[in-house]
N, CA, C and O atoms as CSV, one atom per row, in Angstrom:
chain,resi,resn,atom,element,x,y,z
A,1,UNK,N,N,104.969,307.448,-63.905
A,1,UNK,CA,C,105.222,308.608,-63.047
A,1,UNK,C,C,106.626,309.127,-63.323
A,1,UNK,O,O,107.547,308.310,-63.326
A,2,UNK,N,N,106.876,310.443,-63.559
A,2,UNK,CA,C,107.840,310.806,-63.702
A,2,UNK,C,C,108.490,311.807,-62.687
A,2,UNK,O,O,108.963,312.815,-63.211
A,3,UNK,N,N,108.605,311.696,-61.210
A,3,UNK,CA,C,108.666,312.565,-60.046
A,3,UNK,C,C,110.351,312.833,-59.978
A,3,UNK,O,O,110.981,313.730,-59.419
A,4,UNK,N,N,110.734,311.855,-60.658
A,4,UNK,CA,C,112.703,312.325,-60.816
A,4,UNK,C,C,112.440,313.476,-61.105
A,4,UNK,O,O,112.454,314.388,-60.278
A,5,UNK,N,N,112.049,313.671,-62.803
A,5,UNK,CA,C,112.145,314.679,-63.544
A,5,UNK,C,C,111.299,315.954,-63.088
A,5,UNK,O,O,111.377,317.063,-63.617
A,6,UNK,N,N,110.602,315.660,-62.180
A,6,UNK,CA,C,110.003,316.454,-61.796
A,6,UNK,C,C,110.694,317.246,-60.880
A,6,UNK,O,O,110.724,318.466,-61.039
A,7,UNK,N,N,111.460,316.508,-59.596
A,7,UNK,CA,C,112.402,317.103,-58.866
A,7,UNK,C,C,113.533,317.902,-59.025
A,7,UNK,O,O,113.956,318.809,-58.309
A,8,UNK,N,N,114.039,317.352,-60.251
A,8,UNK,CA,C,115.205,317.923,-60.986
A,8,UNK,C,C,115.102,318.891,-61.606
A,8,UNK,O,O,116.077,319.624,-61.771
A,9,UNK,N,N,113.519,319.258,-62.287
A,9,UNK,CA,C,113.359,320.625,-62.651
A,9,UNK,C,C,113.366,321.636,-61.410
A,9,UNK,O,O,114.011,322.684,-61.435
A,10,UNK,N,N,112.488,321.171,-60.178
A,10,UNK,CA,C,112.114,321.968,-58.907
A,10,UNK,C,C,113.589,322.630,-58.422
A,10,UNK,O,O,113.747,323.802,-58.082
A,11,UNK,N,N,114.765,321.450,-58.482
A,11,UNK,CA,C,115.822,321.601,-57.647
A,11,UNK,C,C,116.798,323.030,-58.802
A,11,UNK,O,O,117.530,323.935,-58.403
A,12,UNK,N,N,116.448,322.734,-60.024
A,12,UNK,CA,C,116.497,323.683,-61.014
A,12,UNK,C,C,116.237,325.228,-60.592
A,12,UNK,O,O,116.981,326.101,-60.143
A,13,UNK,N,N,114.845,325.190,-60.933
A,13,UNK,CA,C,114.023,326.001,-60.700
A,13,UNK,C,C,114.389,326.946,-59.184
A,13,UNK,O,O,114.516,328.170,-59.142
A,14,UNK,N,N,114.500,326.022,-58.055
A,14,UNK,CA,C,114.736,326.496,-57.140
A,14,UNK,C,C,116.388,327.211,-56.489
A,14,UNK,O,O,116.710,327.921,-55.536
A,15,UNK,N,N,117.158,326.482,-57.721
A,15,UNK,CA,C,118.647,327.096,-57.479
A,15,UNK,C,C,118.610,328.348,-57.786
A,15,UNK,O,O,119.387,329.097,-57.194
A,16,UNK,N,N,117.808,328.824,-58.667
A,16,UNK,CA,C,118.181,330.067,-60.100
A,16,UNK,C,C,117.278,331.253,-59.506
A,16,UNK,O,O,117.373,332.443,-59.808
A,17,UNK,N,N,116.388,330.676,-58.604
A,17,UNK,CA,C,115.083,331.601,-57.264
A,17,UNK,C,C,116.283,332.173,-56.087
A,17,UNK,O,O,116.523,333.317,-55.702
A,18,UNK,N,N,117.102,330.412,-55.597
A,18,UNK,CA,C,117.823,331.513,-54.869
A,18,UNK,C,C,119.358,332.746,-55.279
A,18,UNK,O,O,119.810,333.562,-54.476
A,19,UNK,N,N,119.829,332.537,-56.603
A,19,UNK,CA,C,120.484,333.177,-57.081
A,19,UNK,C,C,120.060,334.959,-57.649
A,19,UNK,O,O,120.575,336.076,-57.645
A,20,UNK,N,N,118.933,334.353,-58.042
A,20,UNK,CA,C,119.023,335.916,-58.194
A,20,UNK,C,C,117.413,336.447,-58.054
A,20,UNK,O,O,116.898,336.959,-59.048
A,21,UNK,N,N,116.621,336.314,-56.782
A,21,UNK,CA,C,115.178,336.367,-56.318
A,21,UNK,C,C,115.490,338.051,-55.995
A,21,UNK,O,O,114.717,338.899,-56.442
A,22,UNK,N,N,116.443,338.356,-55.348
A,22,UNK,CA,C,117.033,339.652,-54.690
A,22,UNK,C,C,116.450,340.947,-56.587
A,22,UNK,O,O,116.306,342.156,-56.403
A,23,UNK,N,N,116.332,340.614,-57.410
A,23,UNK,CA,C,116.416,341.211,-58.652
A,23,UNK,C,C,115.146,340.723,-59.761
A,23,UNK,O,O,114.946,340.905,-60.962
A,24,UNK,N,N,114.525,340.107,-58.807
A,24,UNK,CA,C,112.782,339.985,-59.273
A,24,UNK,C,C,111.629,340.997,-58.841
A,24,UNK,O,O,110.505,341.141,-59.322
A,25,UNK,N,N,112.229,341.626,-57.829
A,25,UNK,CA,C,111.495,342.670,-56.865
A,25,UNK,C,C,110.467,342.061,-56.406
A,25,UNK,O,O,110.229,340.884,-56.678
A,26,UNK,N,N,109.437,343.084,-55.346
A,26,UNK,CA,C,108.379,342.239,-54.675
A,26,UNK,C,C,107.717,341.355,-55.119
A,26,UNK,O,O,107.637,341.470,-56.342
A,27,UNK,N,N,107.141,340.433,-54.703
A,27,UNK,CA,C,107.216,339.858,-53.618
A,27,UNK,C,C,108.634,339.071,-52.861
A,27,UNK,O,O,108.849,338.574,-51.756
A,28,UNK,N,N,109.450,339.278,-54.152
A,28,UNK,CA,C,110.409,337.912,-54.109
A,28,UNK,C,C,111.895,338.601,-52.799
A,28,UNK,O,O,112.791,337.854,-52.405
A,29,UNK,N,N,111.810,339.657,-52.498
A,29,UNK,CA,C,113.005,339.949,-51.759
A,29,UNK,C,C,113.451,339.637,-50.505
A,29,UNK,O,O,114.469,339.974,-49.900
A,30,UNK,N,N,111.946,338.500,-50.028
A,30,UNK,CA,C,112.647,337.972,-49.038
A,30,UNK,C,C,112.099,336.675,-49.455
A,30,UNK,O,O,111.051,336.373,-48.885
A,31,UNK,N,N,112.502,335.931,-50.213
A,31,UNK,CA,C,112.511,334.728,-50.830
A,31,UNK,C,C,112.904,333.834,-49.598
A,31,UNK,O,O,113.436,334.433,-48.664
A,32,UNK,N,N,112.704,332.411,-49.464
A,32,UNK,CA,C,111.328,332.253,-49.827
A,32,UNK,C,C,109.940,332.419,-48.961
A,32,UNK,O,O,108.818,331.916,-49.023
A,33,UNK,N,N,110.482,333.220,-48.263
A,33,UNK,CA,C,109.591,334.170,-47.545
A,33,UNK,C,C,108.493,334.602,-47.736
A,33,UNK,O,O,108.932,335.743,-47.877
A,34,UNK,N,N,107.125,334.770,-47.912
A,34,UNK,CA,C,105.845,335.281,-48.202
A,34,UNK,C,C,105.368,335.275,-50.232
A,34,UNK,O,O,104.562,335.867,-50.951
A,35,UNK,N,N,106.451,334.227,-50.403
A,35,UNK,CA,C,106.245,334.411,-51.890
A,35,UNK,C,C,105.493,333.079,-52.013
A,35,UNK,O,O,105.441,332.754,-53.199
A,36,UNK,N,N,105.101,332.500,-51.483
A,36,UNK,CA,C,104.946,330.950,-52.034
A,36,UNK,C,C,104.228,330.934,-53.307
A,36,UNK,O,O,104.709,330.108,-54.082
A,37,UNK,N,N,102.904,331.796,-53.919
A,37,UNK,CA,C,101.693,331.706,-54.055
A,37,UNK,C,C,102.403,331.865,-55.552
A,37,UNK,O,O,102.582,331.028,-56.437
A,38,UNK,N,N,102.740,333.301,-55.473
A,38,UNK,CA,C,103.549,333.869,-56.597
A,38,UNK,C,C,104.512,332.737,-57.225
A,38,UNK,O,O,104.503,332.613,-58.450
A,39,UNK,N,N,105.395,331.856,-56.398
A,39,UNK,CA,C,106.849,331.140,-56.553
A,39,UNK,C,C,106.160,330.210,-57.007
A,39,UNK,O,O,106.720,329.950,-58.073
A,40,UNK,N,N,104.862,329.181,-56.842
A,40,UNK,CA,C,104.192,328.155,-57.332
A,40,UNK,C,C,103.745,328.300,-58.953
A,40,UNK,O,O,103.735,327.503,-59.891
A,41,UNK,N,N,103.317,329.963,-58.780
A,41,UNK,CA,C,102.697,329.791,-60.128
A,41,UNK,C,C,103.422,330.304,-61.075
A,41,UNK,O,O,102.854,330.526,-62.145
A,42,UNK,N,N,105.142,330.691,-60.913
A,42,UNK,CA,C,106.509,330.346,-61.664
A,42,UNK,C,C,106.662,329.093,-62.252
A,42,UNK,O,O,106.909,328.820,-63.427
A,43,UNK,N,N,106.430,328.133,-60.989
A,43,UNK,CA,C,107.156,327.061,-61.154
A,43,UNK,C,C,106.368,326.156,-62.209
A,43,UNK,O,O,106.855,325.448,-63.091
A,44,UNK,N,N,105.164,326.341,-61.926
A,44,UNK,CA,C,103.789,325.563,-62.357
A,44,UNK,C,C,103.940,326.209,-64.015
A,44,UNK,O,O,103.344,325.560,-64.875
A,45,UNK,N,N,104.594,327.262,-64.403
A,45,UNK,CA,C,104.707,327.811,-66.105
A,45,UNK,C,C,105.786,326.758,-66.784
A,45,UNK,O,O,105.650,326.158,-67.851
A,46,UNK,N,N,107.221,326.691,-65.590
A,46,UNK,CA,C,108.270,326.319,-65.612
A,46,UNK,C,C,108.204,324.697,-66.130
A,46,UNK,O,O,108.712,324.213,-67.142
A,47,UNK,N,N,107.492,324.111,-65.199
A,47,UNK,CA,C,107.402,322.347,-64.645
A,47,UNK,C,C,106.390,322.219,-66.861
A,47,UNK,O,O,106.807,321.305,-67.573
A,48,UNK,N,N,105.738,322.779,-67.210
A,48,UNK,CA,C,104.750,323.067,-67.882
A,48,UNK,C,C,105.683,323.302,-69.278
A,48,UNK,O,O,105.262,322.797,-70.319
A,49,UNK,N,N,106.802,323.979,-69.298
A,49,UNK,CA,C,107.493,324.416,-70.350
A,49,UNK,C,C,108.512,323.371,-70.532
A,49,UNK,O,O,108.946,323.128,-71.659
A,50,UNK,N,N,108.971,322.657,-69.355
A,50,UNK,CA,C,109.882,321.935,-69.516
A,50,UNK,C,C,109.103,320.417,-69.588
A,50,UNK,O,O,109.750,319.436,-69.221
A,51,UNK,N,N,107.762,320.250,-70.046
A,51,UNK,CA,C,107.340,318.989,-70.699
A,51,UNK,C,C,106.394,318.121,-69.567
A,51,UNK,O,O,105.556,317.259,-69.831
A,52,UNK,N,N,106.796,318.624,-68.238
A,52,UNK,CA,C,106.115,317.903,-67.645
A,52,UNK,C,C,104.375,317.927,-67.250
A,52,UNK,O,O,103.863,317.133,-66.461
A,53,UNK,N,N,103.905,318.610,-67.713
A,53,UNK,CA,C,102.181,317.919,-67.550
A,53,UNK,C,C,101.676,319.419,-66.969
A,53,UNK,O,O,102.329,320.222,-66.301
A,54,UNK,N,N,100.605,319.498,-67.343
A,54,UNK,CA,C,100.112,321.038,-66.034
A,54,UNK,C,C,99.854,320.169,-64.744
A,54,UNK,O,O,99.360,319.075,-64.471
A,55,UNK,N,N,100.591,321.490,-63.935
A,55,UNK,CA,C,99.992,321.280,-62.042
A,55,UNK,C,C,99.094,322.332,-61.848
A,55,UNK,O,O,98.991,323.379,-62.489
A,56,UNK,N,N,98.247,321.800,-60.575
A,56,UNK,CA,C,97.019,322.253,-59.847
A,56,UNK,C,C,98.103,323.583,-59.261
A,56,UNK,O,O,99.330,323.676,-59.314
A,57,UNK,N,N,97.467,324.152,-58.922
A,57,UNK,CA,C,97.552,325.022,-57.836
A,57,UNK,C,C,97.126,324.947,-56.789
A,57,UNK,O,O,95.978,325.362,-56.950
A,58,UNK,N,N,97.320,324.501,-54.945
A,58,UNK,CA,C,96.886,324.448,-54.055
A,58,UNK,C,C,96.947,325.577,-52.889
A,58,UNK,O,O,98.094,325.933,-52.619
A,59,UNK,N,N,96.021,326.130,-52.234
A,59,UNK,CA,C,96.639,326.992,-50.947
A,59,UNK,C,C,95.887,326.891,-49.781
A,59,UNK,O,O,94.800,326.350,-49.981
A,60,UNK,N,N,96.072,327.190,-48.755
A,60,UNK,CA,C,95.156,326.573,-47.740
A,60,UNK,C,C,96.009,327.589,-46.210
A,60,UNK,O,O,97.159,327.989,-46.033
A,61,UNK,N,N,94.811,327.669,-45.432
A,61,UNK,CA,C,95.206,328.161,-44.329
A,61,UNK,C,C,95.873,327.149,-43.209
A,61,UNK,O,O,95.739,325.929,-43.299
A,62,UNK,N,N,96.502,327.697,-42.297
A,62,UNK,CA,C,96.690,326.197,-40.906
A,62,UNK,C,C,95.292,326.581,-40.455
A,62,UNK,O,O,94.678,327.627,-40.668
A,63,UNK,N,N,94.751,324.959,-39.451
A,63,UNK,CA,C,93.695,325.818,-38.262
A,63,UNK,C,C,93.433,326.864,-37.563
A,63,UNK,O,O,92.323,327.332,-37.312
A,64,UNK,N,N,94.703,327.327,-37.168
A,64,UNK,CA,C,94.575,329.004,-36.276
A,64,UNK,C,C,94.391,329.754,-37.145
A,64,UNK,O,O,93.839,330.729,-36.634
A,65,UNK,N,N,94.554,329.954,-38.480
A,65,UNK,CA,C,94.425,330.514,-39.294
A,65,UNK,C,C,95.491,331.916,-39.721
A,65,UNK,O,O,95.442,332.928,-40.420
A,66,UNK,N,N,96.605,331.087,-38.637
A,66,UNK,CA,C,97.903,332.006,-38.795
A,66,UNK,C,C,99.367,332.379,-39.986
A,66,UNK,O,O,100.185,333.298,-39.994
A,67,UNK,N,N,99.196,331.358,-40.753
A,67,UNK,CA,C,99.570,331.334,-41.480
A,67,UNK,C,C,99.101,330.368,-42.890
A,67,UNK,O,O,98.800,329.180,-42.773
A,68,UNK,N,N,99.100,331.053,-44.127
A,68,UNK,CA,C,98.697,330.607,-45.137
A,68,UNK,C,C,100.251,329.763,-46.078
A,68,UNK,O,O,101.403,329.896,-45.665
A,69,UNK,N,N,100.027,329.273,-46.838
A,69,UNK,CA,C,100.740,328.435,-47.695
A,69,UNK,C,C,100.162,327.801,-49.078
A,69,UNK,O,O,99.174,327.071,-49.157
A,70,UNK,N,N,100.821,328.149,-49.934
A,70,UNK,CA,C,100.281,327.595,-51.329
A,70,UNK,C,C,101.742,326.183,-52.000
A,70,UNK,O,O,102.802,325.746,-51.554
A,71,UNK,N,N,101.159,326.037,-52.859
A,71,UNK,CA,C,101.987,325.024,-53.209
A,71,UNK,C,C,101.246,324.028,-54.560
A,71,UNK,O,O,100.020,324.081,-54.658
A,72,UNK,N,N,102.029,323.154,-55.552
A,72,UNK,CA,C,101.530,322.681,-56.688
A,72,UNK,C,C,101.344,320.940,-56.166
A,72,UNK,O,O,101.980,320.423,-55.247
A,73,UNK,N,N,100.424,320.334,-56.931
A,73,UNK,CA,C,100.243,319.069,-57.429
A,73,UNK,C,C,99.823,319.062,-58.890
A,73,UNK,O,O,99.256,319.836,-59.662
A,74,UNK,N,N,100.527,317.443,-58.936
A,74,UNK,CA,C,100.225,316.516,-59.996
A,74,UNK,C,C,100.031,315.403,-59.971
A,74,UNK,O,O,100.946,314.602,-59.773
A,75,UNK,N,N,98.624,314.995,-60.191
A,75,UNK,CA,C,97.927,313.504,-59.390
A,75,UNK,C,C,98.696,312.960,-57.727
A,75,UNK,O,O,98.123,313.067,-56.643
A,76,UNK,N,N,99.322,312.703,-57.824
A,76,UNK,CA,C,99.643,312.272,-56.152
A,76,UNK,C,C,100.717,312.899,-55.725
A,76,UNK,O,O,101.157,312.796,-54.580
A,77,UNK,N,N,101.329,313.764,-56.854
A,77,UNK,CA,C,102.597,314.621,-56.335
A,77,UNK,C,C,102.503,315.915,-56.039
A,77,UNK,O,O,101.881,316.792,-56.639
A,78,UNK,N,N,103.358,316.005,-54.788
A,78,UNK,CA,C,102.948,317.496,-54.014
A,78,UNK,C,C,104.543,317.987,-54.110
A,78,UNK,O,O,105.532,317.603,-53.485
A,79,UNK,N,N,104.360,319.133,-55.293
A,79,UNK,CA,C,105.533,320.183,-55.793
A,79,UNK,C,C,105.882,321.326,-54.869
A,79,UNK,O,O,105.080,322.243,-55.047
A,80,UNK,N,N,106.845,321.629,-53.886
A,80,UNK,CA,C,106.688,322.564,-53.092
A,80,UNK,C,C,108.459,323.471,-53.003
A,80,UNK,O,O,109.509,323.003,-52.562
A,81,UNK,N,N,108.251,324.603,-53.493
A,81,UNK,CA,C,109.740,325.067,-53.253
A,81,UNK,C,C,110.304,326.148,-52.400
A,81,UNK,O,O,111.397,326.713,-52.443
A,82,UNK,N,N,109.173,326.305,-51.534
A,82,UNK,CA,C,109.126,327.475,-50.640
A,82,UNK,C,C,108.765,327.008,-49.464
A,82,UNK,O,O,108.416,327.812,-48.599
A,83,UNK,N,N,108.781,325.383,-49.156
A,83,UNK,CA,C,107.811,325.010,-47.928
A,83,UNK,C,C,109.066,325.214,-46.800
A,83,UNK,O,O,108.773,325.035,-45.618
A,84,UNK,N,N,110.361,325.561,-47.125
A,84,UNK,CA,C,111.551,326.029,-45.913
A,84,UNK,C,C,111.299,327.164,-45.739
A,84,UNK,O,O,112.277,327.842,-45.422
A,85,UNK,N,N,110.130,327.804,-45.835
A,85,UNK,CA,C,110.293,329.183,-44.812
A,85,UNK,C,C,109.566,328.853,-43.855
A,85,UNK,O,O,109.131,329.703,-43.078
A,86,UNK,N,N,109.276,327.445,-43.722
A,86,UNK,CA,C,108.473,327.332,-42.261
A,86,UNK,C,C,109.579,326.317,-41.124
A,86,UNK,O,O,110.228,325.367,-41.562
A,87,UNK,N,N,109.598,326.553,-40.312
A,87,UNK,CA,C,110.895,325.850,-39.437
A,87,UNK,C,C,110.673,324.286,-39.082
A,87,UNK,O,O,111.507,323.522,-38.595
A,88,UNK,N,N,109.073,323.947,-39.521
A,88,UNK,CA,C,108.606,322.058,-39.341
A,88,UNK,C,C,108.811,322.044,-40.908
A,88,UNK,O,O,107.804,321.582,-41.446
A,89,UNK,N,N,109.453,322.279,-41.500
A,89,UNK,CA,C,109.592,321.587,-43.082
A,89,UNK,C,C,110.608,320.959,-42.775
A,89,UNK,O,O,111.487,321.337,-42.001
A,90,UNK,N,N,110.524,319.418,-43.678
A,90,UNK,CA,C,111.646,318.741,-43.906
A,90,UNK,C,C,112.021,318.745,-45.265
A,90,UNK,O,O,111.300,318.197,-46.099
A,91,UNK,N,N,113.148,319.344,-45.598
A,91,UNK,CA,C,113.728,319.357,-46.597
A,91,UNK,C,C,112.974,320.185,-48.061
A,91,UNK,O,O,111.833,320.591,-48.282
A,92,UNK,N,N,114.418,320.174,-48.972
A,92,UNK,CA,C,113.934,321.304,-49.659
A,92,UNK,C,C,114.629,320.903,-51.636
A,92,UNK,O,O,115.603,320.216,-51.943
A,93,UNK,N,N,114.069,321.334,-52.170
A,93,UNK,CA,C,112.610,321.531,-52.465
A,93,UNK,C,C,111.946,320.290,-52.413
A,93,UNK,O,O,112.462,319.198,-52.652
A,94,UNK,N,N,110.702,320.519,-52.068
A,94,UNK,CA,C,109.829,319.372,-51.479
A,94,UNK,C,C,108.970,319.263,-52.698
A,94,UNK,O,O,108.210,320.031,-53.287
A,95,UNK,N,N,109.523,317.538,-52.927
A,95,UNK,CA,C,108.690,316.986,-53.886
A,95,UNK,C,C,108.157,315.480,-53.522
A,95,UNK,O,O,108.951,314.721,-52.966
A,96,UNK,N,N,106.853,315.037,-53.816
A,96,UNK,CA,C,106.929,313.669,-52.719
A,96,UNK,C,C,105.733,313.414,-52.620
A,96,UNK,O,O,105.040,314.431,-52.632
A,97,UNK,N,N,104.967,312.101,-52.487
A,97,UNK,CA,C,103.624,311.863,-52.369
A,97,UNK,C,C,103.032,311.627,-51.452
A,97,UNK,O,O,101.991,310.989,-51.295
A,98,UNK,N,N,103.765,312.210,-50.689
A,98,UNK,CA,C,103.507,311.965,-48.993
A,98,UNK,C,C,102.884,313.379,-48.663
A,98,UNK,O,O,103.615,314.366,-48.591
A,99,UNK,N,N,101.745,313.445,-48.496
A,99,UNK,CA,C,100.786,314.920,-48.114
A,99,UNK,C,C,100.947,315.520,-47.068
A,99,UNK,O,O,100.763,316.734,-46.978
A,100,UNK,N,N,101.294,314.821,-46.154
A,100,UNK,CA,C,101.389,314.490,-44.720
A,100,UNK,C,C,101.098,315.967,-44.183
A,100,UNK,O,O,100.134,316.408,-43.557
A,101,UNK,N,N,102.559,316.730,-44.759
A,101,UNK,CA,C,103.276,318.106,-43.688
A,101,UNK,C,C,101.982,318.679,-44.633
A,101,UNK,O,O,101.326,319.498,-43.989
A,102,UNK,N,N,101.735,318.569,-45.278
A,102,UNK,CA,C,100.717,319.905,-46.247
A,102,UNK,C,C,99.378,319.890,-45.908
A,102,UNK,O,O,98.641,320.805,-46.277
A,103,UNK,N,N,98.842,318.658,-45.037
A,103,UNK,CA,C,97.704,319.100,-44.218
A,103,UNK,C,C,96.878,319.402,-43.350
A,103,UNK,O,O,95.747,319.004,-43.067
A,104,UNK,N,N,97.853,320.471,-42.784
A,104,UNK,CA,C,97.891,321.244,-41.789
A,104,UNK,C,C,97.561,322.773,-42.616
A,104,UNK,O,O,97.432,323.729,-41.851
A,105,UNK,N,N,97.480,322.939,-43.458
A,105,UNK,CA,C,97.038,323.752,-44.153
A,105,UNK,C,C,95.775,323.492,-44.986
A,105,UNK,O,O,95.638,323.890,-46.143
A,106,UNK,N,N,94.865,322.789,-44.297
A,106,UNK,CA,C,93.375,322.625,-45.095
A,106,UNK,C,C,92.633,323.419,-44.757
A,106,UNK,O,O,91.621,323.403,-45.458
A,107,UNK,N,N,92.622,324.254,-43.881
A,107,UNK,CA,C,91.071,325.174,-43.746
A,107,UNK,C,C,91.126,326.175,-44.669
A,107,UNK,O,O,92.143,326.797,-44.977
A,108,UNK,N,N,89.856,326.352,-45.178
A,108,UNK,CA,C,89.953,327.506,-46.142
A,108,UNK,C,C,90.647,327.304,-47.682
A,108,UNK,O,O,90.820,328.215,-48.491
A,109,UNK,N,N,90.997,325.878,-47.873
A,109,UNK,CA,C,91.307,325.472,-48.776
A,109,UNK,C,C,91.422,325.907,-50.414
A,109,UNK,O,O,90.251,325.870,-50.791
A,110,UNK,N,N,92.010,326.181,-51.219
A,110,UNK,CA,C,91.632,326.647,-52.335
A,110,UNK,C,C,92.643,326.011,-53.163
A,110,UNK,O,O,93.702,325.569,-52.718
A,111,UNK,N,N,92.134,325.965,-54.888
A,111,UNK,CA,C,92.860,325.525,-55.694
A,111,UNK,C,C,92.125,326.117,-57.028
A,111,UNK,O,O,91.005,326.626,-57.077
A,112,UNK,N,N,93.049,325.915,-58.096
A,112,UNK,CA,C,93.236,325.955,-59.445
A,112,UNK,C,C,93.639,325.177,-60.442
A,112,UNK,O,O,94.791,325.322,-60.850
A,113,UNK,N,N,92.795,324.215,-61.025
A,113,UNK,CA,C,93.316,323.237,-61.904
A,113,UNK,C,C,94.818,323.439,-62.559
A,113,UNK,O,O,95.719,322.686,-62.190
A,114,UNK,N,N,94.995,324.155,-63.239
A,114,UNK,CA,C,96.364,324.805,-63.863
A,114,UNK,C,C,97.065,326.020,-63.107
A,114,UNK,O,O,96.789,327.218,-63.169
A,115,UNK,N,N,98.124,325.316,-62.320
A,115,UNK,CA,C,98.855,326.992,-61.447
A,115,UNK,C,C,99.164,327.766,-62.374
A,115,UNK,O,O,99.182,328.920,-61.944
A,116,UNK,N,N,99.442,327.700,-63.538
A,116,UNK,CA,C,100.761,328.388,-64.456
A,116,UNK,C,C,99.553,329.820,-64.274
A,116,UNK,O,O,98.323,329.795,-64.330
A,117,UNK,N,N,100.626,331.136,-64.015
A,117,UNK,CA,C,100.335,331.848,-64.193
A,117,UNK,C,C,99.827,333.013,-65.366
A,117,UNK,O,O,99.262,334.105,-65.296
A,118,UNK,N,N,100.463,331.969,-66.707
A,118,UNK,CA,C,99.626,332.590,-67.783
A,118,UNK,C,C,98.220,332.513,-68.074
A,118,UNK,O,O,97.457,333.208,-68.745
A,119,UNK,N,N,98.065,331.251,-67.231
A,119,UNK,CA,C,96.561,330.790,-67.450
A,119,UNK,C,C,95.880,331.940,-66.072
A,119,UNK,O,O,94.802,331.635,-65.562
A,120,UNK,N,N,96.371,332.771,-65.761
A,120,UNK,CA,C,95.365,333.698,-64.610
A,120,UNK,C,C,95.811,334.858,-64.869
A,120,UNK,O,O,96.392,335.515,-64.005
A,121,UNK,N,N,95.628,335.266,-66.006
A,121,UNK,CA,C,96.023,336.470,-66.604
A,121,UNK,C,C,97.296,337.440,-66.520
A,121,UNK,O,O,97.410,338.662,-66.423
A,122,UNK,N,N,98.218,336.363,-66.599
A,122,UNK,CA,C,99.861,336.844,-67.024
A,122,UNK,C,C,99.767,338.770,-66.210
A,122,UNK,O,O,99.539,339.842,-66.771
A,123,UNK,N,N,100.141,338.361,-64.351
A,123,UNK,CA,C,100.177,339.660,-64.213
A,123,UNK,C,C,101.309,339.900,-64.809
A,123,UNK,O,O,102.015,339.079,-65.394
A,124,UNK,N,N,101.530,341.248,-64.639
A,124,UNK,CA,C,103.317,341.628,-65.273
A,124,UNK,C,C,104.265,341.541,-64.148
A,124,UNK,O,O,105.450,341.375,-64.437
A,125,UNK,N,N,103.929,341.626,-62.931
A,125,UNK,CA,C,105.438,340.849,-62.394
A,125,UNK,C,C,105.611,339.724,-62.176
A,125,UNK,O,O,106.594,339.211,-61.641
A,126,UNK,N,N,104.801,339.297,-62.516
A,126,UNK,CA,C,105.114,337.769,-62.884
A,126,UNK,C,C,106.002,337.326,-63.798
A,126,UNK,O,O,107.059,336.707,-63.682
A,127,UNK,N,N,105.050,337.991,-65.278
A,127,UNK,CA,C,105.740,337.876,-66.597
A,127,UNK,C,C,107.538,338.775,-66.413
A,127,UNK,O,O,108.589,338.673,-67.046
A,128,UNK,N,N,107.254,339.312,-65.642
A,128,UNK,CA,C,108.936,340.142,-65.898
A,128,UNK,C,C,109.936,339.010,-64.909
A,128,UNK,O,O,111.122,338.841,-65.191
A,129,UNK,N,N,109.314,338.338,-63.818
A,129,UNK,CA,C,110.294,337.865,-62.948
A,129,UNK,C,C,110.458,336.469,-64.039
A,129,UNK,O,O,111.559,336.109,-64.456
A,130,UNK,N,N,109.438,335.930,-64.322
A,130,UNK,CA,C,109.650,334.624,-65.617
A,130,UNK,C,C,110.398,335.060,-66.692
A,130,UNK,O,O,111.045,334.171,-67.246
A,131,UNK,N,N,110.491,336.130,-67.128
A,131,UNK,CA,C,111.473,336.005,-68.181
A,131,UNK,C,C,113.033,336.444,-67.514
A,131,UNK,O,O,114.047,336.391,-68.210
A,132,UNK,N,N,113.049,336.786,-66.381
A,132,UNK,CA,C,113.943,336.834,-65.808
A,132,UNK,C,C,114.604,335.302,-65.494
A,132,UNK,O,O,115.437,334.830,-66.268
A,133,UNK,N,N,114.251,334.730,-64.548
A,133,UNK,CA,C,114.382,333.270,-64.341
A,133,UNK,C,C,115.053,332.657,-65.210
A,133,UNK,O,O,116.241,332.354,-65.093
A,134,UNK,N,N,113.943,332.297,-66.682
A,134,UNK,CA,C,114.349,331.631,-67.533
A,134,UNK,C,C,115.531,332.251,-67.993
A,134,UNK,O,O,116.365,331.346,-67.991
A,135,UNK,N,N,116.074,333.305,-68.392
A,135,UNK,CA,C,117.162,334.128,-68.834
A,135,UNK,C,C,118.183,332.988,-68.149
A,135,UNK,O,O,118.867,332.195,-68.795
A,136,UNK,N,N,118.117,333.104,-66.504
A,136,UNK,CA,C,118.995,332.968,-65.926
A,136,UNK,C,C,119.375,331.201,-66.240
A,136,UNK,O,O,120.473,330.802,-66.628
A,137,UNK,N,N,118.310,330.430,-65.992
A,137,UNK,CA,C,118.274,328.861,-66.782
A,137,UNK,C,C,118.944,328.952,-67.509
A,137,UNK,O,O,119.959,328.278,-67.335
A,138,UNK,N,N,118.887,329.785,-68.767
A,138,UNK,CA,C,119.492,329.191,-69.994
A,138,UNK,C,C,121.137,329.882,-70.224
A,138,UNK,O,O,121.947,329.425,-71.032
A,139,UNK,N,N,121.365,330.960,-69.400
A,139,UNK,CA,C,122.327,331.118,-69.582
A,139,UNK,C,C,123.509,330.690,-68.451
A,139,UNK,O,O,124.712,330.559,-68.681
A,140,UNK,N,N,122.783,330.504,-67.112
A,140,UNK,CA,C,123.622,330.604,-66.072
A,140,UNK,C,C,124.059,331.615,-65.268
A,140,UNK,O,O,124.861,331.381,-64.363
């Protein structure tokens, strides 16, 4: 299991989201705000480029059916970098094999073997906010 490296990309990934999300345009301008779905299947290209394995894609409603939430796995690890826009999240970015907080979001359940968003037909703001991102990775 490699969940260090896994975190360390997320905590990555998730510094460079909040640096410059403001200049990805919608969905991302109120980061991490209503982006999860979109921000997973960044991360899921990201986690994927940087060696670590493809992740699922997960999303799921709560019971009231008031709010939705998406988020990645990989066999027992639940990848999450947007789960602080909800005020019962503990800690951030949430990486961890503990399911616990994430199932509260089972009704209506849905998933995707591979999140990466190239594999679901590379929309273009996707592709423009990813090459944005990475820009920002490699240069700082």
């Amino acid at each position: 299991m490699h969940i260090n490296d896994i975190e360390a990309s997320a905590q990555r990934f998730r510094r460079a989201l909040d640096e410059i999300h403001e200049h990805l345009g919608v969905p991302f301008d109120q980061f991490p705000h209503g982006c999860c779905g979109d921000t997973s299947e960044l991360l899921a290209a990201f986690l994927t480029d940087e060696g670590l394995g493809i992740f699922r894609y997960v999303s799921g409603w709560r019971e009231d059916d008031s709010t939705s939430h998406a988020w990645l796995e990989q066999e027992c690890v639940v990848v999450d970098v947007t789960a602080d826009q909800f005020e019962d999240c503990i800690g951030r970015p949430f990486v961890t094999t503990d399911r616990t907080w994430h199932t509260q979001f089972l009704r209506r359940q849905d998933a995707r073997e591979n999140g990466d968003f190239r594999e679901a037909g590379e929309p273009p703001h996707l592709v423009n906010a990813y090459a944005k991102l990475t820009k920002h990775l490699l240069t700082g």
